[in-house]
Each structure stands twice: as C-alpha cells, then as structure tokens.
N, C-alpha and C positions, 0 to 999 in steps of 0.2 A: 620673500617673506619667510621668517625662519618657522620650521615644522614646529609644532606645540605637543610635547610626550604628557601623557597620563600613564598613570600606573593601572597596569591589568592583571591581578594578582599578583606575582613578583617579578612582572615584565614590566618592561617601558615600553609602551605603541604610541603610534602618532593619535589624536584625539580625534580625528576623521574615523580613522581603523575600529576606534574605543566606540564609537556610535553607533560604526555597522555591527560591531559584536552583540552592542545591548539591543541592537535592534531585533538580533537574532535568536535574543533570549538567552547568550553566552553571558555567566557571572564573572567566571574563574577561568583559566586556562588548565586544562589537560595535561596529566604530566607525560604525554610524548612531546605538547608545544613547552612546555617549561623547559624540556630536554636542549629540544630542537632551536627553536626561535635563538637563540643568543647564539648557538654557532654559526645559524643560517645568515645573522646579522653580522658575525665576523666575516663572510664570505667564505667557511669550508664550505669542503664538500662533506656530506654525508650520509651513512646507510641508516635508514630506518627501521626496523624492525618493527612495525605494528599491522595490525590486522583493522578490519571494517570495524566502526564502534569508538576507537582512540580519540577522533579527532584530527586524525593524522593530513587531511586537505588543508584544515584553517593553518598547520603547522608550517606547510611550506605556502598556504594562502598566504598568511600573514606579509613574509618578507618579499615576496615578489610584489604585495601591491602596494608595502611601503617604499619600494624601491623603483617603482614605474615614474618613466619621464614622458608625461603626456606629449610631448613634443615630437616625440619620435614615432616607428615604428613598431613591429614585433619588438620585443624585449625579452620575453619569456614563453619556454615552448614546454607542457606538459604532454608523455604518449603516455596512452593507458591502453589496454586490451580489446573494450568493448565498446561500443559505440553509446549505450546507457552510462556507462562511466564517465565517458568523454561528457556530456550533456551534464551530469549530477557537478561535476567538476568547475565546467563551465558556470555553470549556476552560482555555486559557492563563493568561487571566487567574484563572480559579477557583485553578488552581495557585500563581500567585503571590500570590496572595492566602490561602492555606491557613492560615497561623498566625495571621493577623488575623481569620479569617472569614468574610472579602470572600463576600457570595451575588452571583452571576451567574446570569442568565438570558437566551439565547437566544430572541430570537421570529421566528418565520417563518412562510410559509404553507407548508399540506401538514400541520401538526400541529395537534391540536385547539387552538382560540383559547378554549374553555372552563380548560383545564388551563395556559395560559399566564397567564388571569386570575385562577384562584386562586394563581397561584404571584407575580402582582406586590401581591394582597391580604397574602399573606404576610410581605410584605418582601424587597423586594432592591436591593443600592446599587447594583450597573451593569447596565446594558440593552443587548442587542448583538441589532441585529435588522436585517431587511431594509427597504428604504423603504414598501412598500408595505402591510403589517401592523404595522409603527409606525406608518403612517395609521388605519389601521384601530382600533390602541389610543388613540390621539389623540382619532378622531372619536366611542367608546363612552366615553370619559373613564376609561378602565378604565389609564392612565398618566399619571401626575402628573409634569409634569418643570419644576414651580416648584423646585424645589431642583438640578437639571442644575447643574455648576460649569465641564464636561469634555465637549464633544463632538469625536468623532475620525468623520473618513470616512473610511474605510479603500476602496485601491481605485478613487480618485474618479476617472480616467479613464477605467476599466470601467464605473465607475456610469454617468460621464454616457455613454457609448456604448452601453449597455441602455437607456437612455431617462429615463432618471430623475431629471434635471437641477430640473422642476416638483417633484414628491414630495419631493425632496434641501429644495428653498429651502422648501419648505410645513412641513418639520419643524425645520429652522433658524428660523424667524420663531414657531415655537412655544418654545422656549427662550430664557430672561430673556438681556438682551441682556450684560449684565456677566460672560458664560462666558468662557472659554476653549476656542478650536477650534482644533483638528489637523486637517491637511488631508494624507494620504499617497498617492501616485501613485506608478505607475511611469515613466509618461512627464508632462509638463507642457503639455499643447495649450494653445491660444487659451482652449476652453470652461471649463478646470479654472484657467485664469488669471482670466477673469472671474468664474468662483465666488470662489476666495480674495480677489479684489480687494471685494468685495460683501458679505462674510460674514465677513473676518479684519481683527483691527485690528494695523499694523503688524508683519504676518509677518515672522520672521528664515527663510528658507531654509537647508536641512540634505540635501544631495546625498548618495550614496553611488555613485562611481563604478562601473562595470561590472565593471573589472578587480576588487574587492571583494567580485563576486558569487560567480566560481566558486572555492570555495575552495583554499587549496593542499593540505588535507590528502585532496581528492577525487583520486584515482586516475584517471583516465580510460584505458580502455583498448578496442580495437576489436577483433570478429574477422569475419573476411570468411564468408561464406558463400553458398549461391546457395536461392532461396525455397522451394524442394522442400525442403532439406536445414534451415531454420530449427528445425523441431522437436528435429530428431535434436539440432542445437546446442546448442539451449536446452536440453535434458534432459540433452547429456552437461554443461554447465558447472555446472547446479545440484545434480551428481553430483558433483561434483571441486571448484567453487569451496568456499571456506569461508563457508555463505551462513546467516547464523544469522536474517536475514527483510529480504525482499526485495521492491520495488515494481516489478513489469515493465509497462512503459507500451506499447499497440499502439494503432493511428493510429484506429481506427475503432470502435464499440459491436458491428459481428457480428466483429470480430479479437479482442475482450475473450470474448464468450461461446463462440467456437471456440477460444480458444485454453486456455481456462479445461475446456472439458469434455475436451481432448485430452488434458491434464495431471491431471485426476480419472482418466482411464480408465487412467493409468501409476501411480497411487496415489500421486503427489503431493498434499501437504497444502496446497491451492491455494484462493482466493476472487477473486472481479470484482466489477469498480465501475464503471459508469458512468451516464450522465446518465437512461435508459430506466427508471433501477430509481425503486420508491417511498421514501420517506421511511422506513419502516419495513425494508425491506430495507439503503438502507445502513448504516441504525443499526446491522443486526446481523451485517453482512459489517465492518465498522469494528471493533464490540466484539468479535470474533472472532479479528480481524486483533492488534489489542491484545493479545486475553489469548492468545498463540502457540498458539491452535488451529490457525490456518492460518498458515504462514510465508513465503507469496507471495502479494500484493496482483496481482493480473492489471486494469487501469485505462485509462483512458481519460485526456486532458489535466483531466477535472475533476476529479484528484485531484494535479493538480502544482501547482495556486494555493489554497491555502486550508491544505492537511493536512499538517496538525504530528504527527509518529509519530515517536513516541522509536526509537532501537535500529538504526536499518535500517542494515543491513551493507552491500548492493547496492542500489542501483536500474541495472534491464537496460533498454535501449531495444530491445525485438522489432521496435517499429517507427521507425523515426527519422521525427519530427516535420514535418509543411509548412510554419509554422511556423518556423524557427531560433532564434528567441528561445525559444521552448516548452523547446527542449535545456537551457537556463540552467535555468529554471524546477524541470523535470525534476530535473534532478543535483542539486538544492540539497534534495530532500528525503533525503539523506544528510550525513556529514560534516559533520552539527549539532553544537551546545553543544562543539567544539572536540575532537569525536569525529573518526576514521579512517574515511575510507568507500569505497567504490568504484563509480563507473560505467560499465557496461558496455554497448557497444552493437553488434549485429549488423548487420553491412552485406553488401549486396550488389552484384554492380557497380555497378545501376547509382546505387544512393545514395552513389557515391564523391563528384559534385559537392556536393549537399548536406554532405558530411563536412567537406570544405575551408572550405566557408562557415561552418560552425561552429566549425571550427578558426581562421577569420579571425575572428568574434564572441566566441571568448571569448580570444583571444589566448594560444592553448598548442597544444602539438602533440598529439594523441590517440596513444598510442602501438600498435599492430598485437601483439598476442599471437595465438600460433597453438593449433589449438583440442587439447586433452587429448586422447591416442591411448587405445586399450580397457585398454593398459598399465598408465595413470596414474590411468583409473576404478578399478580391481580394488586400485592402492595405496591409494586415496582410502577406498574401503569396507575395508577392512582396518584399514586407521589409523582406523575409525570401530568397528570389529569390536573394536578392539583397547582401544580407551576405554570401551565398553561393559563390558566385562569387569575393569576396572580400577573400575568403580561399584558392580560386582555385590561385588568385593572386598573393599572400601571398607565398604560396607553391612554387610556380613556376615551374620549367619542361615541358615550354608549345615550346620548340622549334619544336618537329613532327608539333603542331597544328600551327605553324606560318608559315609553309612549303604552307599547306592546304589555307590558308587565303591570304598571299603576291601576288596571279599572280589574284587575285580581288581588287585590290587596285587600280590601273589603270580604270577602270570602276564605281565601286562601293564607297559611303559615308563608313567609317568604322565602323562609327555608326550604320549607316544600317546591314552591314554585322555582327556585333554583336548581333542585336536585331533578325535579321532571323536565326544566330545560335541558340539562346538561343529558339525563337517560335519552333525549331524545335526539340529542345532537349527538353524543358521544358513542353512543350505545344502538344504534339505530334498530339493530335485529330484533331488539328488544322490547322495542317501545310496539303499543297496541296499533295495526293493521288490519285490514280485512284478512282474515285466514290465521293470522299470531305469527309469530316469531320466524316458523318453520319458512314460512310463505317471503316472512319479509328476508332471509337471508340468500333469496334469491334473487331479489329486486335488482343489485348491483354487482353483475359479476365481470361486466366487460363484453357483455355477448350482443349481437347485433340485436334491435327491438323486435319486443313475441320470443326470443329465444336463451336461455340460460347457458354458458360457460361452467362445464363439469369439471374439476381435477381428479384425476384418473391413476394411480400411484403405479403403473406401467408403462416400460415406453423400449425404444430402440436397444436399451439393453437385454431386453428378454424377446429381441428376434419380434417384436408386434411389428403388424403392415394394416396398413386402416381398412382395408376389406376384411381381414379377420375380424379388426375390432366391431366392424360392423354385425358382421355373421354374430357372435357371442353376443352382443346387446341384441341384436334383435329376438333371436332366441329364447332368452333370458326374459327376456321385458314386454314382448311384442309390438314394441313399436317399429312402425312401417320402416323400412330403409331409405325411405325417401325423404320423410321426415329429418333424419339427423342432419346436423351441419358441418360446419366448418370442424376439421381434424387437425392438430397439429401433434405433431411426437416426437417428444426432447429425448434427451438417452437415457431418463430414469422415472418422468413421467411421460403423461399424456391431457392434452388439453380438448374438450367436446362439447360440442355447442348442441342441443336437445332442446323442442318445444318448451315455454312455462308449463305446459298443460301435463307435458309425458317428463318434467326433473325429479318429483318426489318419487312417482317411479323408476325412476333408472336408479335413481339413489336408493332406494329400499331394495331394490331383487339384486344391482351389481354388486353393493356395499360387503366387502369382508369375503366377494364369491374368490374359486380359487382358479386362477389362468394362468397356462402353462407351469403349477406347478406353484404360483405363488397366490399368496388370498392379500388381495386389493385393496383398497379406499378407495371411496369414490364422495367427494364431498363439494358445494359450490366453490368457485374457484373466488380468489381476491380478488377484486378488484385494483388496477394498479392505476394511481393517478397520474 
C-alpha cells in the first residue's frame, strides 16, 4: 500500500507522522527540521549545529521513523550522553512514531540490563542508549546492529567532554559502514570536527543560529527581590501567576530539596529532580510531574538539557544559572510546539550583572514586573473561588444540597445564604466557632488528636537539635517537656506538635523571639491533604 504524504509546513511527511505531530501539539516545523529533514530524506549525512529548544529530535525523529521497516530488526541506533536523554529521546521518538508502531527502547545503566535484553529479544526498530551499555549490549551480543541504516549522536560535544570519544568510535566501527550518520552539537570544537571528518562521508552542515533559540512567543519577565524574601516571592507569584505547571530551576541539589520541602510545608503540589536521586526515583517524580499530580518541577540544570514536558506554562529561575548559556537552555523548556510561555526569574541585587550578560546572550531585554501586593492575591483566589463554583454548576447533582437550602428561603437573601455557604466551606478559620477564628485555625493542622502541628521558621540550618528546641520552649512558655510531641527538623524549618490547651501559648511568647541569632515565626502549620 503506497505511503500517503501531507504537507507539514513546507515538508512532505507521511500522514501517520502528520497525526503524531498534531497529536503533539506540532503546527509548523522548526527551521533546524526545515533545514534538516530533506537532506535526512536524500540519505546525507549531516552536522547539526543546534542546541536544547530547536527541536532538533523530531528533526532526525522524523526521518528514521518514516523510514522503519517493521518487519525487521534494529534499524536505527541513537547514543547520547546521559541516561535522562537516552529516556526523553526514547519517548519522543515513540510519539512520532505511534501510528506506525515504531518500538523504541532506551538502554542505560542504573536499570536492569536483564529487562533491557528481554525487551531487544522482543523486537525493537530503534535503540537510544548511552555509550557505555551499548558496549555492554555489543560485547554480550544481546544487540544486533547488522541491519543499523541511521546512526545519530546526539549531544556529541557533551559526549566527547564526558570522555567518551573511544566507546563513541568502538560503537561506530560496529555498524556496516553504508549507514547513514547524524552528528548533532551544540557547539563544534576541534574534537567533534575530527569525529565527523573520520565517521561522516561528505557532511552538508545545518546551523541553527542562537537568535533561533529563544523564542518570541517566550515572555521573559524579571522581579527583583532580596534572598530572605525569595520564598515569600515565590509563593506569592505561584498564587497570582496563571501557572497551570511549572519547572523552577535552583543552582544547586540542597537549593532543589530545601526549596522543595519549604513548599510541601505550604501545601503546595510540589516535586524535585536532581542528579543525587536514583533511577527509580526520577522515574516517579517525572511520571507524577506528567500526570498533574504535582504541578511544579523544583530541578536542578539536569532537567534543562534532555526533558521534553508538554504543557509547561512557566519555567521560574529561583536561581539564575553560573552558567549564561544554561538561561537559554532553561526557558526553551516552555513555549514549545509553537505554544505561549513564560519565563520568570528572581533576582537579587547582586545578580543584576549576570542579568545583563544574559540579556546580551540572548539579545532581548528582560522586562522588570513588580511583585503582586496581598490585594491582587485575595483577587487571584477569588477569580479561582469563583470558577470552582461555575464547575460545581456545570456538573450539576445539587438536588440533596437544594433540600438543605429551600426551608431558608423564607427568611433569608439567597445571596446571603450563598456567600455564608461558601465563608464556611471556603473560609473555614473564619466562620464563627467556639472561641472565633483564633481557636478555629488550629482545628486542622495535621497533628495527632488533642494535639496542634506548630511551623517553626528554624531548622537544621542554624545547627537546631530537638533537646534544645525543647529547653527554649519550655523556658519561654512553661510548658512541661513532657507535654511536647512529635519533632521533625527540615533544613530551614521546623515542625512541633503542642497540646490544644498550651498552641496559643507557644504562639504568643515563641512568635518573632530571637534564637541563635535569628527572630522566628511560629504559626499553625497547613494542613496537607
């Protein structure tokens, strides 16, 4: 049955390809795949010059998976650097390849190399692995790649600056020499020149300038703040911004897991990634992050070169990058497949020089927005108060609730009786209790019953050990030491479980006291559902 071409901006693809693109939320093609795709389709070979952000997978996705013969074997073998690569890769291509069937399999190390060999027993046309366990499937013969047509290095500058240059030419000299190789970089050294020169016959080169990379439909926008207050920022932006899931990047692996538990203890739907975790862990902070369990990625730079995430409304810089080029990297995981996005980044004085040097690298001016007053949070929750209730209406099945409401009708504005349902469902601290407000914001804090759940704004990074903490409250408060409960201490707070009878106290004498040097908060903690 002969293939059926649609036009995909000013390509021709097969109409399978054309399906998983629009599936993918792809309009138009990328001028690296405008470049690329028609040479890829004459069968050169060719260097690419593009960075994270291009599009530069679907570029060489494209023609490997109009060219797979399900019938066969291996057919195409992609090496990349990192084993998050290898997976984003893998993925990608499985996408485009969904109406045809295309199987893809990632190999790497860190995962069982037993369940990687049942699955190439199995069958699968493309291979996307790192160098070093492609050796590995080489030298058990557990990978066949007499049928290879397509090898792509993705990355190859990286590669050869991990060391990988020997392993790279050991797996090229394993593949029949009448392939076709892609060779993609960000940058083109000396070393990635004598690779292509050695490995590629008669390369055509396919640039993608820089100006290219950051897009126009990215937003860039800055708000100053000083390091004390970064939290308070961050929480009021992702309270007011419109952030429907978000990658915030912080410079360092203890800035990902502090800033990650700071934002768990505000009941933020938060997860972290970075390079300390196992194999198994990011798989399920990733598959999380995917299906909107958690709608903020808290990350580290290993999640700005490899990871393809549909959807992402914001990416925040909490921490601007050492790096400058990393910033590029950064922002381009938004304002994909020719979506709207925005980048946000936090500065502080003194990362104003850095700010310019990026504003000189990517050639745009970052624009200064100033940060939402308590005014424009309370609209923000409102206008979100206000669409929930437009769902509930929507839905319908409110006949039990119209039972509840009809024999107040007679008495009562309906308006009224709306607005006091909702203070008392929405608003709960507010609504009248025995004791008012004060009393009722201790009802739900998470803490075992009879006992309240304090937030404590000190913790492991100023040297606290819970027998101090104790000695100072008791002190302070005079409640018994027997009394307290359960103690837990993050690296920048602390969490304290206190009788109902002895919270308002602890909160009135600890509140704003000064330990080791710092004056505290101490206020009921969230509740986390």
């Amino acid at each position: 049955m002969p293939i059926e071409y649609v036009d995909f901006g000013c390509l021709k693809i097969s109409r399978k390809v054309a399906q998983a693109l629009a599936d993918m939320g792809f309009e138009e093609p990328t001028p690296i795949q405008t470049r690329a795709i028609p040479l890829l389709s004459e069968g050169r070979d060719i260097i690419g010059q593009a960075q994270t952000g291009t599009g530069k997978t679907a570029a060489f996705g494209i023609p490997i998976v109009e060219k797979v013969n399900m019938r066969e074997g291996v057919q195409a073998l992609v090496v990349t650097p990192t084993r998050e690569l290898a997976i984003q890769v893998a993925e990608e291509i499985s996408r485009l390849g969904r109406y045809r069937r295309v199987r893809t399999l990632p190999v790497y190390g860190g995962q069982s190399i037993d369940r990687q060999i049942r699955a190439l027993q199995q069958g699968v046309q493309v291979v996307i692995g790192t160098p070093g366990r492609l050796l590995d499937h080489l030298r058990r013969g557990t990978l066949n790649l007499d049928r290879v047509g397509t090898v792509v290095l993705d990355e190859a500058d990286e590669m050869l600056d991990m060391g990988f240059i020997e392993d790279v030419e050991e797996i090229l000299k394993a593949v029949p020499e009448n392939r076709q190789t892609l060779l993609f970089s960000a940058t083109i050294p000396k070393e990635v020149e004598d690779l292509a020169r050695s490995y590629l016959k008669d390369p055509r080169l396919v640039t993608v300038s820089r100006e290219s990379i950051t897009v126009p439909q990215i937003d860039q926008v800055y708000y100053e703040t000083k390091d004390r207050n970064k939290l308070e920022t961050m929480t009021r932006l992702l309270d007011t911004l419109n952030v429907s899931k978000a990658i915030v990047f912080c410079r360092t692996k203890r800035g990902v897991d502090d800033l990650v538990a700071r934002l768990e203890a505000r009941a933020y739907p938060v997860a972290g990634l970075h390079g300390d975790m196992s194999q198994y862990q990011r798989n399920q902070v990733m598959r999380r992050f995917r299906n909107n369990q958690a709608e903020v990625l808290v990350a580290t730079d290993v999640a700005a070169r490899g990871l393809d995430i549909e959807n992402i409304s914001h990416v925040i810089n909490y921490d601007l990058p050492q790096d400058v080029e990393f910033y590029v990297h950064r922002i381009g995981r938004t304002g994909r497949a020719g979506k709207a996005g925005v980048a946000v980044t936090l500065v502080t004085p003194r990362d104003y020089a850095q700010l310019r040097l990026i504003e000189k690298l990517t050639k745009t001016r970052i624009r200064r927005e100033y940060l939402p007053g308590p005014a424009d949070v309370a609209e923000r929750q409102m206008e979100g108060l206000k669409e929930k209730i437009r769902l509930v209406i929507q839905e319908g099945k409110l006949g039990y609730y119209r039972t509840a409401i009809d024999p107040l009708l007679d008495d009562y504005n309906p308006v009224d009786i709306a607005a006091a349902a909702l203070k008392m469902i929405f608003d709960p601290e507010e609504a009248p209790q025995d004791g008012g407000s004060a009393e009722a914001a201790l009802k739900d804090t998470g803490a075992k019953p009879g006992m309240v759940r304090l937030f404590v704004s000190i913790g492991r990074a100023e040297n606290i050990r819970p027998a101090e903490l104790v000695r100072i409250l008791c002190s302070e408060t005079g409640i018994p030491a027997n009394l307290v409960g359960d103690i837990r201490i993050h690296e920048r707070f602390t969490f304290i479980e206190v009788p109902e009878e002895w919270a308002n106290c602890v909160i009135g004498y600890m509140h704003r006291q000064n330990i080791k040097g710092r004056r505290i908060s101490v206020e009921p903690a969230r509740h986390r559902q």
